[in-house]
Legacy VTK file of the C-alpha trace (Angstrom):
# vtk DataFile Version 3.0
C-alpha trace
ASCII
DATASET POLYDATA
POINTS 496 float
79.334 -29.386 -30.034
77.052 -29.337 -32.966
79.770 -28.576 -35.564
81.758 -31.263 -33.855
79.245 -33.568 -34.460
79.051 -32.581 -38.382
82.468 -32.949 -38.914
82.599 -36.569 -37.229
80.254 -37.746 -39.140
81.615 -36.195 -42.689
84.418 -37.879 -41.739
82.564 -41.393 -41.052
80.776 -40.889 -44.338
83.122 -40.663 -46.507
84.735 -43.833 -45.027
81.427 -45.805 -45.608
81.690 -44.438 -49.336
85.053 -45.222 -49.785
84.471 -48.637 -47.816
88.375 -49.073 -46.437
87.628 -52.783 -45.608
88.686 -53.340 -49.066
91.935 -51.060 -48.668
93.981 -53.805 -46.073
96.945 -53.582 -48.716
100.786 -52.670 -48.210
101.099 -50.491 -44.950
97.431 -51.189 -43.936
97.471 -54.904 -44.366
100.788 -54.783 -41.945
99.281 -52.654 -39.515
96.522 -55.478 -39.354
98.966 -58.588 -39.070
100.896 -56.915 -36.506
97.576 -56.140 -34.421
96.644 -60.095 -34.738
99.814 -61.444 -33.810
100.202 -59.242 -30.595
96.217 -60.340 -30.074
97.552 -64.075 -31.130
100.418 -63.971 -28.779
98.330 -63.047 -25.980
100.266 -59.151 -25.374
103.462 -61.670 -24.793
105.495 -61.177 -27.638
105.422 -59.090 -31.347
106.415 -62.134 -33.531
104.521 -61.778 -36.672
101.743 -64.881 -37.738
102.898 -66.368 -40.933
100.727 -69.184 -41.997
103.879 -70.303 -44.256
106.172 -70.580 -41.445
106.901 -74.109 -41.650
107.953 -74.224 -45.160
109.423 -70.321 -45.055
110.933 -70.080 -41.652
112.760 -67.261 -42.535
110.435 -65.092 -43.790
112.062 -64.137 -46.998
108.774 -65.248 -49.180
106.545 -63.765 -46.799
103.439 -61.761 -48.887
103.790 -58.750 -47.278
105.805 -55.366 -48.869
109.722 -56.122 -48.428
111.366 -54.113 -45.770
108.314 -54.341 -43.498
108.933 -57.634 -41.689
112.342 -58.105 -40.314
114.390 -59.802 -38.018
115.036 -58.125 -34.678
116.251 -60.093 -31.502
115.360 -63.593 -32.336
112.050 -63.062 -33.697
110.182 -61.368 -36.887
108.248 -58.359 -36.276
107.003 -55.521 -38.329
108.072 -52.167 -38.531
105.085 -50.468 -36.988
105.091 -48.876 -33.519
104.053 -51.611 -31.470
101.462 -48.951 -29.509
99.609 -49.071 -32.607
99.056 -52.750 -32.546
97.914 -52.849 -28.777
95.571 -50.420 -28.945
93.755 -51.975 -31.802
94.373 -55.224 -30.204
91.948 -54.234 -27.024
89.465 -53.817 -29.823
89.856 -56.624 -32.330
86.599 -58.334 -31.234
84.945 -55.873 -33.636
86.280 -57.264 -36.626
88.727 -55.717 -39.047
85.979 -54.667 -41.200
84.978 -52.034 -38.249
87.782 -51.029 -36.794
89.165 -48.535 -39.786
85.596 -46.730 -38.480
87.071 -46.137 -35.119
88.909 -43.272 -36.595
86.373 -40.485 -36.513
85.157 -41.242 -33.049
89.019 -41.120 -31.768
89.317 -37.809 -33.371
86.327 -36.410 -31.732
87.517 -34.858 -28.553
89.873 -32.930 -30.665
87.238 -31.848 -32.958
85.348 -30.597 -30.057
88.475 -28.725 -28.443
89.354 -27.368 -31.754
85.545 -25.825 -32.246
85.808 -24.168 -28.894
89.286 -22.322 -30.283
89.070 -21.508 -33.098
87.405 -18.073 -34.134
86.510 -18.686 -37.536
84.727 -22.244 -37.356
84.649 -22.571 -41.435
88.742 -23.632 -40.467
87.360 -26.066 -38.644
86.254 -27.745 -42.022
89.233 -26.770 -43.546
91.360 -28.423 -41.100
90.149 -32.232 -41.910
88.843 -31.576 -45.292
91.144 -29.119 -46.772
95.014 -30.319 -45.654
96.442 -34.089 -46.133
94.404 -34.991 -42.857
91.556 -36.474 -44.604
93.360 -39.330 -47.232
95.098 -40.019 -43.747
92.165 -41.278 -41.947
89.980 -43.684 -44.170
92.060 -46.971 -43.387
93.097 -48.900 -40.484
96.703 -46.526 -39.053
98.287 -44.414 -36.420
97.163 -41.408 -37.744
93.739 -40.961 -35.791
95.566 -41.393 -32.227
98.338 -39.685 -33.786
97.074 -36.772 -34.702
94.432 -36.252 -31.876
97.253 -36.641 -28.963
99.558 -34.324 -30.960
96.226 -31.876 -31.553
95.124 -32.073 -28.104
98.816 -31.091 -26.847
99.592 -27.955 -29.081
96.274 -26.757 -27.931
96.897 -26.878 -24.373
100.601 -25.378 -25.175
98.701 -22.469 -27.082
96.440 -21.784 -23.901
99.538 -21.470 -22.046
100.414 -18.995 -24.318
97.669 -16.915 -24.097
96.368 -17.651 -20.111
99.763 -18.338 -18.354
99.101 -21.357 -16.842
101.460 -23.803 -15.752
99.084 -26.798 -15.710
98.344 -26.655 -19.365
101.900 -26.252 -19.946
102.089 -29.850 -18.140
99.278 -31.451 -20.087
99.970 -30.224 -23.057
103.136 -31.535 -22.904
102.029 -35.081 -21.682
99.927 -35.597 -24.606
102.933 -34.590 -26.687
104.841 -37.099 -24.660
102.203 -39.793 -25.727
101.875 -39.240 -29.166
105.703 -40.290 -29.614
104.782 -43.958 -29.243
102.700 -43.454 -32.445
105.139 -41.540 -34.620
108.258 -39.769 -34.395
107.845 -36.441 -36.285
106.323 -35.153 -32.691
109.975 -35.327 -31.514
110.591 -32.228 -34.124
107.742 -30.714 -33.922
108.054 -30.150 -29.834
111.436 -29.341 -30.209
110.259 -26.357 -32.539
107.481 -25.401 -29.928
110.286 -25.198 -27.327
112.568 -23.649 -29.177
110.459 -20.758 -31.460
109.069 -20.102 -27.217
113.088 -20.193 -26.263
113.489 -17.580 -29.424
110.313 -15.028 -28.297
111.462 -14.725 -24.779
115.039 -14.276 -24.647
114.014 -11.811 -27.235
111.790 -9.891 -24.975
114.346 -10.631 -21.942
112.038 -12.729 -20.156
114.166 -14.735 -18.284
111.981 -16.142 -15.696
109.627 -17.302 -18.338
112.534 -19.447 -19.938
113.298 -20.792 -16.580
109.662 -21.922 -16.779
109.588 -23.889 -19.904
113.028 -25.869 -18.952
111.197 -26.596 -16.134
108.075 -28.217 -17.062
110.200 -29.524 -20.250
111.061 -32.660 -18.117
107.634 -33.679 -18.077
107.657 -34.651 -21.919
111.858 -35.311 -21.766
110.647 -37.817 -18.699
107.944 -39.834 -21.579
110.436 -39.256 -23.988
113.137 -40.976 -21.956
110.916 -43.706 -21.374
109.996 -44.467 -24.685
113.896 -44.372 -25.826
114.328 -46.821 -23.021
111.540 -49.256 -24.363
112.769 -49.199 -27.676
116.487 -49.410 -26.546
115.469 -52.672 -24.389
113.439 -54.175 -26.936
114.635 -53.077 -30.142
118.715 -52.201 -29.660
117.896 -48.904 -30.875
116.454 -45.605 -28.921
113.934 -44.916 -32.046
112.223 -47.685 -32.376
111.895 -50.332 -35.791
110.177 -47.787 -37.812
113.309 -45.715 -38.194
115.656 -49.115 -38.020
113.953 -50.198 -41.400
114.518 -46.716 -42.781
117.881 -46.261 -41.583
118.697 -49.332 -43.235
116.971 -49.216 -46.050
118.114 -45.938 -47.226
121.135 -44.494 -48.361
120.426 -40.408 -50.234
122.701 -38.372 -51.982
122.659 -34.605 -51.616
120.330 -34.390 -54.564
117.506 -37.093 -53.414
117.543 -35.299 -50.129
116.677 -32.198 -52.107
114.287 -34.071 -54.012
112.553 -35.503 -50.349
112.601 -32.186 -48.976
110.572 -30.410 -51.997
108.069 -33.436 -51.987
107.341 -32.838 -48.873
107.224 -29.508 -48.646
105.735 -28.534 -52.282
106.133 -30.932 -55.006
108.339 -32.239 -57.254
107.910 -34.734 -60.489
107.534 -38.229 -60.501
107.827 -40.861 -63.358
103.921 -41.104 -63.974
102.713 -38.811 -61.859
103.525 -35.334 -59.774
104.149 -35.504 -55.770
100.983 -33.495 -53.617
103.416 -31.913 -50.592
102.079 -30.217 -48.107
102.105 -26.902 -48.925
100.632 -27.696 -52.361
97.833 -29.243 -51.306
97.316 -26.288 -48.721
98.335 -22.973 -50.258
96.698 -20.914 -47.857
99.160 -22.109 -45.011
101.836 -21.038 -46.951
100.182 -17.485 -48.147
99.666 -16.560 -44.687
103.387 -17.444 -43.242
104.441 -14.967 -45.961
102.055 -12.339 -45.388
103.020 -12.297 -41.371
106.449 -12.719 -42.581
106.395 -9.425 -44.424
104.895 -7.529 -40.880
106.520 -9.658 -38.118
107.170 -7.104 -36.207
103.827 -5.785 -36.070
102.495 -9.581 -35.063
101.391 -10.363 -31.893
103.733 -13.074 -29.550
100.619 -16.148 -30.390
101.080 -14.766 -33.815
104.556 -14.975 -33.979
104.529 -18.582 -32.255
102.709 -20.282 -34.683
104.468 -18.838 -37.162
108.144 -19.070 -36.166
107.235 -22.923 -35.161
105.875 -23.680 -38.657
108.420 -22.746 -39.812
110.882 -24.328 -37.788
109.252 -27.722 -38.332
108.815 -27.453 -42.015
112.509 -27.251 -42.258
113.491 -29.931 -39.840
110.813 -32.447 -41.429
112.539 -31.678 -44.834
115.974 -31.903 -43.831
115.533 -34.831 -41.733
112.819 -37.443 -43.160
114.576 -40.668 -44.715
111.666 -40.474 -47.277
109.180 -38.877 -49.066
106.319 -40.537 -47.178
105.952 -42.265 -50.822
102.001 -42.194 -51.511
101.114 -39.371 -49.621
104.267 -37.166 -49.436
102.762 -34.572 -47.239
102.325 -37.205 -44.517
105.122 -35.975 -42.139
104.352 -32.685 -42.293
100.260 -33.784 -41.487
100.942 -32.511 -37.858
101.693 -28.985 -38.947
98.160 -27.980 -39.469
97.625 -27.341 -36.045
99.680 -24.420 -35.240
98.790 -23.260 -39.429
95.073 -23.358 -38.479
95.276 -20.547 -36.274
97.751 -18.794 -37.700
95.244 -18.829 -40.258
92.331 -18.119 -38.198
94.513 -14.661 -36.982
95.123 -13.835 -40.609
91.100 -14.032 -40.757
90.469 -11.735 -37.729
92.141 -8.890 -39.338
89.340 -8.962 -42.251
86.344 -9.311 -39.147
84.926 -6.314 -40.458
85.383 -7.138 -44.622
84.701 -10.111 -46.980
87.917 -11.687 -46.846
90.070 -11.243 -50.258
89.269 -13.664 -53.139
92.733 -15.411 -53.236
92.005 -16.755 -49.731
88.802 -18.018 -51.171
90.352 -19.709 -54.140
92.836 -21.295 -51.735
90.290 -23.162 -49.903
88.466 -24.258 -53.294
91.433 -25.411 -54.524
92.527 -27.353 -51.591
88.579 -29.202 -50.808
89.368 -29.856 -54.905
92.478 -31.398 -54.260
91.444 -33.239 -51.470
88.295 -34.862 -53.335
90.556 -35.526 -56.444
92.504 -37.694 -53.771
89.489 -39.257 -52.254
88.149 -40.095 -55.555
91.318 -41.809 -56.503
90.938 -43.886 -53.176
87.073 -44.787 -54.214
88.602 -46.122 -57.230
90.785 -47.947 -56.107
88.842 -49.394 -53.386
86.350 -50.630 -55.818
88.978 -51.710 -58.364
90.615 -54.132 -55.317
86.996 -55.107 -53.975
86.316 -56.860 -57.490
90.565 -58.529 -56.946
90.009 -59.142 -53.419
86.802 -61.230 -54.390
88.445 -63.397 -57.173
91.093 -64.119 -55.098
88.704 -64.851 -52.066
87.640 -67.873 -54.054
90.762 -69.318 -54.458
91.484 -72.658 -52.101
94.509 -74.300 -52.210
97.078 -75.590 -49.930
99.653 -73.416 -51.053
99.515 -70.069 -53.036
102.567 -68.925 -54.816
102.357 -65.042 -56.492
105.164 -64.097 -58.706
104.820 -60.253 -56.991
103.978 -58.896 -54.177
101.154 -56.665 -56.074
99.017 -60.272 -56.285
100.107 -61.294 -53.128
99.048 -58.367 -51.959
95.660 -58.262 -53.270
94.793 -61.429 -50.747
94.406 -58.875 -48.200
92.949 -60.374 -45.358
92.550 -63.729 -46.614
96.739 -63.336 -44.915
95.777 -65.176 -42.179
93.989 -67.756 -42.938
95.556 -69.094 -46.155
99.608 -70.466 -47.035
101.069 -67.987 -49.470
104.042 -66.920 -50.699
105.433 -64.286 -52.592
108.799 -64.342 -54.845
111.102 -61.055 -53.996
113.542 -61.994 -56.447
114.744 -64.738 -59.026
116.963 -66.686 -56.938
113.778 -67.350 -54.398
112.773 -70.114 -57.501
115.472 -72.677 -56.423
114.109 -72.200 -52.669
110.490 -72.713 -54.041
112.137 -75.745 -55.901
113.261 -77.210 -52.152
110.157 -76.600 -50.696
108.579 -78.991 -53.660
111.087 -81.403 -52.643
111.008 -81.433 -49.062
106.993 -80.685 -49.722
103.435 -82.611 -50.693
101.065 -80.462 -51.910
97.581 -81.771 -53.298
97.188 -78.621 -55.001
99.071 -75.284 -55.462
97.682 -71.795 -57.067
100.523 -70.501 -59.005
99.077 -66.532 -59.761
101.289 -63.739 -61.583
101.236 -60.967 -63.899
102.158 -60.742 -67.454
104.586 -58.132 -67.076
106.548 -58.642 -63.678
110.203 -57.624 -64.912
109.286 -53.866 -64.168
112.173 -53.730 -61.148
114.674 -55.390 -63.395
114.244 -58.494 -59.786
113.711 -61.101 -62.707
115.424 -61.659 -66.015
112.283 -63.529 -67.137
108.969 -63.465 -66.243
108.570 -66.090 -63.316
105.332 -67.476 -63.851
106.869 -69.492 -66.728
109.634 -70.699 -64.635
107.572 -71.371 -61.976
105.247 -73.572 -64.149
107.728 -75.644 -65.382
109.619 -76.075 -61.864
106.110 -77.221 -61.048
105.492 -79.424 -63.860
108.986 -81.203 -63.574
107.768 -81.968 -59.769
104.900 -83.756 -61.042
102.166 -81.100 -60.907
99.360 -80.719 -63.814
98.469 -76.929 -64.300
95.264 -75.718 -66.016
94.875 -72.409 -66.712
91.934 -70.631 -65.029
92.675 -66.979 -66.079
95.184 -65.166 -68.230
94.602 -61.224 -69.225
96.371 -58.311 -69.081
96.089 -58.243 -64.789
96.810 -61.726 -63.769
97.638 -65.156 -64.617
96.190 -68.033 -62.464
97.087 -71.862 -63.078
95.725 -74.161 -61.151
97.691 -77.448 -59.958
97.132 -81.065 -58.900
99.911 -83.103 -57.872
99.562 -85.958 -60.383
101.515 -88.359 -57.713
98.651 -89.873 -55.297
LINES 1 497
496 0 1 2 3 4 5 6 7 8 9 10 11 12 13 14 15 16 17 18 19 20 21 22 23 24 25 26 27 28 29 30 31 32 33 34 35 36 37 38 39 40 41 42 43 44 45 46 47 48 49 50 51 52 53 54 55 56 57 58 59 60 61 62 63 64 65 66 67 68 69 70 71 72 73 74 75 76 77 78 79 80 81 82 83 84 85 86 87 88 89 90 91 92 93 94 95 96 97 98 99 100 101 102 103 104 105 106 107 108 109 110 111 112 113 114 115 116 117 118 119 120 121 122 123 124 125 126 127 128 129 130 131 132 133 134 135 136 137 138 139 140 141 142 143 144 145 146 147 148 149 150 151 152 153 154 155 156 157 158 159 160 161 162 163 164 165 166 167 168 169 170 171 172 173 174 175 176 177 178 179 180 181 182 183 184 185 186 187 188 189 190 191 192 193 194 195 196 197 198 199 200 201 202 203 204 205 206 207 208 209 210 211 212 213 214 215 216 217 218 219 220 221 222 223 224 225 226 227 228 229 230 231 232 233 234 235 236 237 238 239 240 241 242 243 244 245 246 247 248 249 250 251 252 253 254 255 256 257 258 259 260 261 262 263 264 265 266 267 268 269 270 271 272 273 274 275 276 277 278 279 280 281 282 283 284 285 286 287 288 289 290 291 292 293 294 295 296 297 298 299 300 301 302 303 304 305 306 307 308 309 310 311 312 313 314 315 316 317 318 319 320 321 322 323 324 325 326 327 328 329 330 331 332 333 334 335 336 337 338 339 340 341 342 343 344 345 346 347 348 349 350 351 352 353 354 355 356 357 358 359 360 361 362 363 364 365 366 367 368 369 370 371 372 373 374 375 376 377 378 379 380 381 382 383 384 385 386 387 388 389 390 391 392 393 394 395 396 397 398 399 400 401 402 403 404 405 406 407 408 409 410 411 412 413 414 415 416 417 418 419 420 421 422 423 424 425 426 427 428 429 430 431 432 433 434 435 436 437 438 439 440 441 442 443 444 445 446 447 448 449 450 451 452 453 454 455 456 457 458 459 460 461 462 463 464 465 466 467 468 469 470 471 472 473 474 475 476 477 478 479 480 481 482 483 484 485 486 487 488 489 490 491 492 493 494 495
């Protein structure tokens, strides 16, 4: 209990420090909308609040990322399991500044079961601190539920293995079964649990033992069905709107699928900067598949399991994932620590008797290093959009237009409570031009950045068309702020 307790409370810590109140941008800032419109709607219906509605009914200036509000049905919602936003819903009376904090306490009961498992508690440590976990858990997501359902049911499938007992078969795989209305990638990795199992009996000839896990497979194929039911009913497709914005949104050749898959998995070079995949960040994982690889048939069958099902899911999650989970690309293959940890924790039993060897050592500095370069980068950043967040605070008007999404963006919360829009492309100026005609506004923020042609969306920069669109509709524009971040006029409709 008491290095449960430690480990919570690391966790909360380095929240506080990193204060992820300030972090409600792109995904995060999505999440949040979607949890106040489900809250707004009272449970009824996942249309998404837009304060611009009236003058943007179709969305298509909303401020949020594009992709992750779209039409579905008859009404706008985003692309986030919809689980997500009604748990957080039950909880909204504790403010959006709090509930990012609710992660650690979620992830407690696995904590706890994990400390009572595992034989060498330093992997307890190394399982939040020293694999992508960590960068996963400091703003307002899935992840927490996520990964303590999924966590909770691999442990219960590993005391099957090792006790033979049909009821933790069961619950194991109802928390597997739950986890799915969080995120998908626990579709693959049960599928590898059932089939590495499928693989070590018929192996062995143990017949009865397959018979067994078909069995009790209904229990999870029974939540699984239901889930592809609610989605189908609701959403037209059996995944869900998660995978409907990815499906559509993506389109790979052979070689970007080769490039996803090595992101993922290891790493692979970016334009300013070099992807952190899984087994980069956690070397150690990937040092002790290969040493049991090299005496498999000397492993135990729990030894085996975890290995043969890492395996298995590593390859599925880099053949199969639409992307490269972008800013974190070891996100999809998060899950995977939990049978790693103790295949891990059996590669430390064989040196119970000797100081373990020095690489394994300098695999688990390197990855708490990694991992603190990352959380650094998130301070950082949190402070850098703390000082944004509180210029653009300040800002009244009674409509905001950004020339990006990056400034709209940077409103954060101030979503729901203020009218802005954000351009997504050049032609949007002649709908910003019939919204001024169709339109009084007293006065109108026009905010941009100096160099906004980066995605080749605008042949010019569109703060200068914008401020004469605004000055031929009778608007006077003073300039409050012009440097190398942002550009901010003011503007008062001259005509009273």
């Amino acid at each position: 209990m008491k290095i449960s307790i430690v480990i919570t409370a690391l966790i909360l810590l380095v929240q506080i420090i990193i204060r992820p109140d300030n972090l409600y941008i792109s995904d995060s800032l999505v999440k949040a909308v979607q949890v106040k419109s489900l809250f707004l709607n009272a449970w009824n219906s996942q249309d998404v609040f837009y304060p611009a509605r009236d003058i943007d009914p179709t969305f298509s200036m909303n401020p949020l990322n594009e992709g992750f509000i779209f039409f579905n049905k008859g009404h706008y919602i985003g692309q986030y399991p919809v689980a997500l936003s009604f748990f957080y819903s039950i909880f909204i009376f504790l403010g959006f500044s709090i509930l990012p904090y609710l992660n650690s306490l979620i992830l407690f009961p696995m904590i706890y079961l994990y400390s009572k498992y595992l034989n060498n508690k330093s992997n307890l440590y190394y399982l939040l601190f020293g694999t992508t976990l960590i960068v996963t858990l400091i703003d307002l997501s899935e992840c927490s539920i996520f990964y303590s359902l999924t966590g909770i049911g691999f442990l219960f499938i590993k005391r099957y293995i090792d006790e033979n007992m049909n009821s933790h078969l069961i619950i194991g795989n109802i928390f597997l079964g739950l986890a799915i209305w969080f995120r998908l990638e626990v579709l693959l990795f049960t599928f590898s649990i059932y089939l590495t199992l499928f693989i070590i009996h018929f192996q062995k000839k143990e017949f009865s033992a397959i018979y067994k896990l078909v069995i009790h497979s209904f229990v999870f194929s029974l939540l699984v069905l239901i889930f592809f039911l609610y989605n189908y009913l609701s959403y037209d497709f059996f995944l869900g709107p998660r995978y409907i914005v990815n499906i559509h949104s993506n389109s790979l050749t052979l070689f970007e699928k080769f490039r996803i898959f090595t992101s993922i998995l290891f790493t692979y070079p970016r334009e300013n900067s070099l992807a952190l995949g899984f087994y980069f960040i956690s070397p150690i994982f990937l040092y002790s598949i290969i040493y049991f690889l090299r005496r498999i048939k000397n492993n135990s069958d729990q030894t085996n399991f975890y290995l043969g099902q890492s395996i298995l899911f590593s390859l599925l999650i880099g053949i199969t994932a639409p992307n490269d989970g972008i800013t974190i690309t070891a996100r999809y293959m998060a899950i995977a620590v939990f049978p790693l940890i103790f295949l891990i924790d059996e590669h430390f039993k064989l040196y119970s008797d000797k100081k373990l060897p020095k690489t394994i050592h300098f695999f688990k500095i390197y990855s708490y290093l990694i991992s603190f370069i990352m959380l650094t980068i998130y301070y950082f950043s949190s402070t850098y959009l703390r000082k944004a967040t509180h210029y653009m605070h300040k800002i009244e008007s009674d409509l905001i237009i950004c020339s990006s999404e990056f400034i709209s963006g940077s409103f954060q919360l101030d979503y729901f409570t203020k009218k802005i829009i954000s351009l997504k492309n050049s032609n949007q100026i002649n709908d910003i031009s019939n919204i001024l005609d169709k339109n009084k506004f007293n006065t109108i923020q026009l905010l941009g950045v100096k160099n906004s042609n980066q995605d080749n969306k605008f042949t010019n920069n569109p703060v200068n068309e914008l401020y004469t669109l605004l000055s031929n509709n009778h608007y006077s524009c003073k300039e409050m702020e012009n440097n190398l971040n942002l550009i901010h006029y003011s503007c008062e409709n001259t005509i009273k």
